[in-house]
MMTF fields as JSON, N, C-alpha, C and O atoms, coordinates in Angstrom:
{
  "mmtfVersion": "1.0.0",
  "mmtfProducer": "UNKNOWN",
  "numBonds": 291,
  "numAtoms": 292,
  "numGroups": 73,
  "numChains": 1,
  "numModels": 1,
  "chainsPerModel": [1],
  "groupsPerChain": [73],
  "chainIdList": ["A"],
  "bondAtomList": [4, 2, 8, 6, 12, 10, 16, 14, 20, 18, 24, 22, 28, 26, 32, 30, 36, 34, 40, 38, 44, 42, 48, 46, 52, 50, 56, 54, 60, 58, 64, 62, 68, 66, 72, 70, 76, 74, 80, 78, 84, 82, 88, 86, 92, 90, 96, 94, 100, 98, 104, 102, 108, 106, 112, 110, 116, 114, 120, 118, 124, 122, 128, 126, 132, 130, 136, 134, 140, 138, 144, 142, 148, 146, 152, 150, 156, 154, 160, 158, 164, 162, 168, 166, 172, 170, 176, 174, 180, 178, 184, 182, 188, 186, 192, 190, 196, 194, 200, 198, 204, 202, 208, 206, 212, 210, 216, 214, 220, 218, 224, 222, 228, 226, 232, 230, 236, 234, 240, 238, 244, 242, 248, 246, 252, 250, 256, 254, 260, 258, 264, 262, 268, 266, 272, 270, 276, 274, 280, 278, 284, 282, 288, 286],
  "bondOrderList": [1, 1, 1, 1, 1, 1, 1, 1, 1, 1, 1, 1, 1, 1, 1, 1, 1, 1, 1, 1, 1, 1, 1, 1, 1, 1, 1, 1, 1, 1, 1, 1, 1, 1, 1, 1, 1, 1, 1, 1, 1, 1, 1, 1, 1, 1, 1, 1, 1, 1, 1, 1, 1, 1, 1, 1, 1, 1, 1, 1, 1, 1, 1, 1, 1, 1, 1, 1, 1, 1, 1, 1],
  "groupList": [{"groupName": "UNK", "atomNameList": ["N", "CA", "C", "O"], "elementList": ["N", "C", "C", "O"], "formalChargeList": [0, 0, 0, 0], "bondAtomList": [1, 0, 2, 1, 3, 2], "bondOrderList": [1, 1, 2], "singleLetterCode": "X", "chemCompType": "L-PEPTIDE LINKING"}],
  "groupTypeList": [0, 0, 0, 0, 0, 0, 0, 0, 0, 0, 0, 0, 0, 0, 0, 0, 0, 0, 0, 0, 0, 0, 0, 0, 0, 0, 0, 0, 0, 0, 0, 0, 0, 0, 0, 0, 0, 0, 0, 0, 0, 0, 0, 0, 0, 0, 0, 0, 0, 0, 0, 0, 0, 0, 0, 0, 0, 0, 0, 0, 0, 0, 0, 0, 0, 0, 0, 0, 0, 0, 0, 0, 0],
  "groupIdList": [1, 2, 3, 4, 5, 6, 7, 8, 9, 10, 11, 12, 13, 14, 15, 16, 17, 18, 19, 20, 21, 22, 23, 24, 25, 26, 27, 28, 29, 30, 31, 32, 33, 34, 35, 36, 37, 38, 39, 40, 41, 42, 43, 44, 45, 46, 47, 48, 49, 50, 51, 52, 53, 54, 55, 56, 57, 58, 59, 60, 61, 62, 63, 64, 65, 66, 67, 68, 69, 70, 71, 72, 73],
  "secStructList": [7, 7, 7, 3, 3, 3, 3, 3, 3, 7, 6, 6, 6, 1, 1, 3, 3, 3, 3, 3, 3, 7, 6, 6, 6, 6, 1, 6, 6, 7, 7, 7, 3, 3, 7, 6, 6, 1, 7, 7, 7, 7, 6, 6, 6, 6, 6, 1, 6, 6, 1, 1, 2, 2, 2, 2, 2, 2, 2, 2, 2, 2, 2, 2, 2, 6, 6, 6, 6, 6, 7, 7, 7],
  "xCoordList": [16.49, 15.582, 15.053, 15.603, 14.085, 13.144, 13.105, 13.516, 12.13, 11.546, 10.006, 9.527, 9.749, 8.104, 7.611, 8.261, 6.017, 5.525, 4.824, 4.483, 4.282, 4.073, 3.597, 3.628, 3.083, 3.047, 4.24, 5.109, 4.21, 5.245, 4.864, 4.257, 5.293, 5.678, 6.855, 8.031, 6.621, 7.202, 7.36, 6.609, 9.302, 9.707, 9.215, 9.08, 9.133, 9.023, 7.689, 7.637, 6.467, 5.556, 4.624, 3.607, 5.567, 4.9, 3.879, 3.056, 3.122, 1.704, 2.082, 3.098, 1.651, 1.832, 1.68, 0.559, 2.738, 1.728, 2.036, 2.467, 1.921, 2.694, 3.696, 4.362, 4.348, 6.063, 6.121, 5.328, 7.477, 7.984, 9.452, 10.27, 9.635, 11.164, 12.094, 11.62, 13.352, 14.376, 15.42, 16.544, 15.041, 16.262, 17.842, 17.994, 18.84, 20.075, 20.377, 21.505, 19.558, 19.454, 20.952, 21.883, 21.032, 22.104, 23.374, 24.248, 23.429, 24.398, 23.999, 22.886, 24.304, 23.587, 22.746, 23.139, 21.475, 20.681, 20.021, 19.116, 20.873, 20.062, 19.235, 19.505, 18.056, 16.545, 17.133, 18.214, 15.714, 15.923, 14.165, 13.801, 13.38, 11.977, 11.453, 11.264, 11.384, 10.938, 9.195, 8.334, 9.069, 7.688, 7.36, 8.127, 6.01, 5.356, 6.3, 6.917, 6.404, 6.985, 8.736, 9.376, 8.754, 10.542, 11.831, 12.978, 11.104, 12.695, 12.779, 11.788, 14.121, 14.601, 14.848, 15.434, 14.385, 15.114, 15.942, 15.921, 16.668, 17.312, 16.308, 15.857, 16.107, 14.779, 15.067, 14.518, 15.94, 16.19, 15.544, 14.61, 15.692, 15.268, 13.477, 12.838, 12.918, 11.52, 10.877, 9.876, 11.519, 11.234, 10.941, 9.824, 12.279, 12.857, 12.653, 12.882, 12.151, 11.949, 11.243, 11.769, 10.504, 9.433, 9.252, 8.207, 10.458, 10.873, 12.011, 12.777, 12.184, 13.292, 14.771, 15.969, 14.191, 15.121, 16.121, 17.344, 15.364, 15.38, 16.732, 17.429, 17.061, 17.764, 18.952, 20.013, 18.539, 19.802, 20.519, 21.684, 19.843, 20.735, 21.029, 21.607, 20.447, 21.094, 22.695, 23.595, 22.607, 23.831, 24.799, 25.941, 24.355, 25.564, 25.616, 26.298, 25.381, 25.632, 26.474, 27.646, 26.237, 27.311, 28.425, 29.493, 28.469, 29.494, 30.331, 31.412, 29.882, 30.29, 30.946, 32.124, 30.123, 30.832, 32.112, 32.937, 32.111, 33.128, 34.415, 35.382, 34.399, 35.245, 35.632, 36.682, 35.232, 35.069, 35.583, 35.404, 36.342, 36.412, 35.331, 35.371, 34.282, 32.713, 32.198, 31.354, 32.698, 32.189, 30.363, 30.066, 29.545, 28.381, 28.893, 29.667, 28.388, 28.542, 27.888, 27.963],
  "yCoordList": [-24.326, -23.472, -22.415, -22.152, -21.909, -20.787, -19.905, -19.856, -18.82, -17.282, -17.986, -18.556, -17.447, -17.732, -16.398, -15.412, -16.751, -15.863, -16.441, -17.605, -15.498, -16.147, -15.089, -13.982, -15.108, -14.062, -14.225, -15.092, -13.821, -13.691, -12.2, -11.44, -11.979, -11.339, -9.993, -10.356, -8.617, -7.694, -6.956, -6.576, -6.874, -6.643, -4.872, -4.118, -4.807, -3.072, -2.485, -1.423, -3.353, -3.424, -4.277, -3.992, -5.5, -6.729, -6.884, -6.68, -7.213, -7.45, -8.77, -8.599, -9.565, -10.405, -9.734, -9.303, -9.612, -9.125, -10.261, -11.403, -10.053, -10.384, -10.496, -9.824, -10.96, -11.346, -11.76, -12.553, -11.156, -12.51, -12.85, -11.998, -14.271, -14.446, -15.153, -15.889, -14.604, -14.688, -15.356, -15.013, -16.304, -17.13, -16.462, -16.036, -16.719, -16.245, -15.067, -15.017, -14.11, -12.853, -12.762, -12.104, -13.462, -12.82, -13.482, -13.275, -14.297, -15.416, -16.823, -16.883, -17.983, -19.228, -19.755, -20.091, -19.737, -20.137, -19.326, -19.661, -18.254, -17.23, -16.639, -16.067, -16.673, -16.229, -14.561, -14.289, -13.463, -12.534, -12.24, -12.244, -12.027, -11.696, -9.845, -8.909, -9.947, -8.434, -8.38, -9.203, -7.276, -6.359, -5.851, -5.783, -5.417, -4.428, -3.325, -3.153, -2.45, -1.736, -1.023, 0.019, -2.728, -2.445, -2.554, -2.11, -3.363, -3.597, -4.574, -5.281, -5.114, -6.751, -6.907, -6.038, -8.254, -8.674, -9.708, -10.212, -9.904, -11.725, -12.231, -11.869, -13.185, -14.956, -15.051, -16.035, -14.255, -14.908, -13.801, -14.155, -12.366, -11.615, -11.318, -10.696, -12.002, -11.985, -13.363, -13.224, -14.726, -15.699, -15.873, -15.923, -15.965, -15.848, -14.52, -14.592, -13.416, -12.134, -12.672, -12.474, -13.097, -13.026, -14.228, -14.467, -15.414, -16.577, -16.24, -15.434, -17.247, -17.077, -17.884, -17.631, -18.763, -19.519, -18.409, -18.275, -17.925, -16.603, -15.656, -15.053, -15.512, -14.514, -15.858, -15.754, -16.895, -17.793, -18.142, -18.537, -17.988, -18.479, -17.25, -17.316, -15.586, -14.702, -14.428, -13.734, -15.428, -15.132, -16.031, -15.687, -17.184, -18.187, -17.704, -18.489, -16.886, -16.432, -15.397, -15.574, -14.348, -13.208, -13.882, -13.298, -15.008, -15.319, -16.278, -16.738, -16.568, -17.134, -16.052, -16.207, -14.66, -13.827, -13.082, -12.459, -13.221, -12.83, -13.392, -12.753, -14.726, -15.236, -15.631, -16.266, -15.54, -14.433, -13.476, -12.666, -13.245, -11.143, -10.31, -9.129, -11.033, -10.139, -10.096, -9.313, -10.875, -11.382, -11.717, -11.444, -12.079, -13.23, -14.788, -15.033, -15.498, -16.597, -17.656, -18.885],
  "zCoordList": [-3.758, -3.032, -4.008, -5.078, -3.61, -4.164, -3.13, -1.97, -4.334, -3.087, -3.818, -4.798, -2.533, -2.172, -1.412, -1.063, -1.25, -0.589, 0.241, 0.03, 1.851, 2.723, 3.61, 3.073, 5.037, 5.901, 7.078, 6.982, 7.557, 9.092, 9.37, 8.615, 10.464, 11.606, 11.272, 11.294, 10.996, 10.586, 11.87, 12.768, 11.463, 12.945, 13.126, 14.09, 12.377, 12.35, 12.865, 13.485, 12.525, 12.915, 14.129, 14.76, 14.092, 15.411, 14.862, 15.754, 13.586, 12.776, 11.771, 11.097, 11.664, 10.619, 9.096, 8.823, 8.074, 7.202, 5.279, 5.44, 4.608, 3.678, 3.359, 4.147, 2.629, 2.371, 1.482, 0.973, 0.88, 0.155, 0.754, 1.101, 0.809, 1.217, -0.467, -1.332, -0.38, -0.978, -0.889, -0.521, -1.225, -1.093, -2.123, -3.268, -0.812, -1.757, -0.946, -0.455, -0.723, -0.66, 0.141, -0.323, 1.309, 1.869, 1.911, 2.753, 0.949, 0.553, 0.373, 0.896, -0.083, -0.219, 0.989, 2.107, 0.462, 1.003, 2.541, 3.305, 2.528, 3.556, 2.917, 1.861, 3.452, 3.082, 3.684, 4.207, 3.303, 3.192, 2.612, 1.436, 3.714, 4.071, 3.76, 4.537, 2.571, 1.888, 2.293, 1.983, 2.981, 3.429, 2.237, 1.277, 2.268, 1.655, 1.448, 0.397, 2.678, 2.825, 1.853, 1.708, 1.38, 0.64, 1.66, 1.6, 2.641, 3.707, 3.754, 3.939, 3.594, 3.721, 4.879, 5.526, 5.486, 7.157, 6.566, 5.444, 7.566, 7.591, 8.499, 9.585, 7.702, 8.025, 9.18, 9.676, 10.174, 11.628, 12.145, 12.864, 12.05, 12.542, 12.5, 13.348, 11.187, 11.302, 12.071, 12.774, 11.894, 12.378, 13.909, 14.424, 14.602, 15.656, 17.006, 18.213, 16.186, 17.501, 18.771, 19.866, 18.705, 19.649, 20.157, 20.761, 19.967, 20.829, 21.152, 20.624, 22.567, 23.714, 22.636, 22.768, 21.733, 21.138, 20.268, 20.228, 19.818, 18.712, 19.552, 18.735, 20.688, 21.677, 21.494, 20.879, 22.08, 21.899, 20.743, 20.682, 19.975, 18.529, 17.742, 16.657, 18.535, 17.777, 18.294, 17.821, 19.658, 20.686, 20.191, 19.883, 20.109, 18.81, 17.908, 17.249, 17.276, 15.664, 16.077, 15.745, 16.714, 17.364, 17.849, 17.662, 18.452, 18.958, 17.807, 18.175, 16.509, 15.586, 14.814, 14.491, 14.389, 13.97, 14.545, 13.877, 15.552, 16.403, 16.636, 17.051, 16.33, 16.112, 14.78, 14.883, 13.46, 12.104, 12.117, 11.207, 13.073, 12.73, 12.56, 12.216, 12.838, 12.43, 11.111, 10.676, 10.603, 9.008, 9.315, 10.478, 8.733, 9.087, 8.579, 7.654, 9.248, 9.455, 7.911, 7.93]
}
């Protein structure tokens, strides 16, 4: 995998804007979507907001960390 650049959806803003995503960033192969701005998301949190799927699979991942001890998954 690579970092690339791309647009999406900035949670901070709800605007599509530029990006670059990072692969690695948050351990193998978790992407990690840098704004203009200088703030990193996790690829789930810019992808996923604004679908219903996005609520369900942030709820399997909580419930994965949780049974982790709250590590990320």
């Amino acid at each position: 995998m690579s970092n690339y650049f791309g647009k999406a959806v900035n949670p901070a803003t709800g605007e599509y804007e530029n990006a670059e995503f990072l692969d690695d960033h948050f351990g193998r192969h978790r992407y990690g979507v840098r704004f203009a701005d200088g703030k990193v998301w996790r690829w789930w949190e810019v992808f996923f907001r604004e679908r219903k799927v996005g609520k369900e699979w942030e709820a399997r991942e909580a419930k994965k960390r949780e049974m982790k001890g709250g590590k990320d998954v």
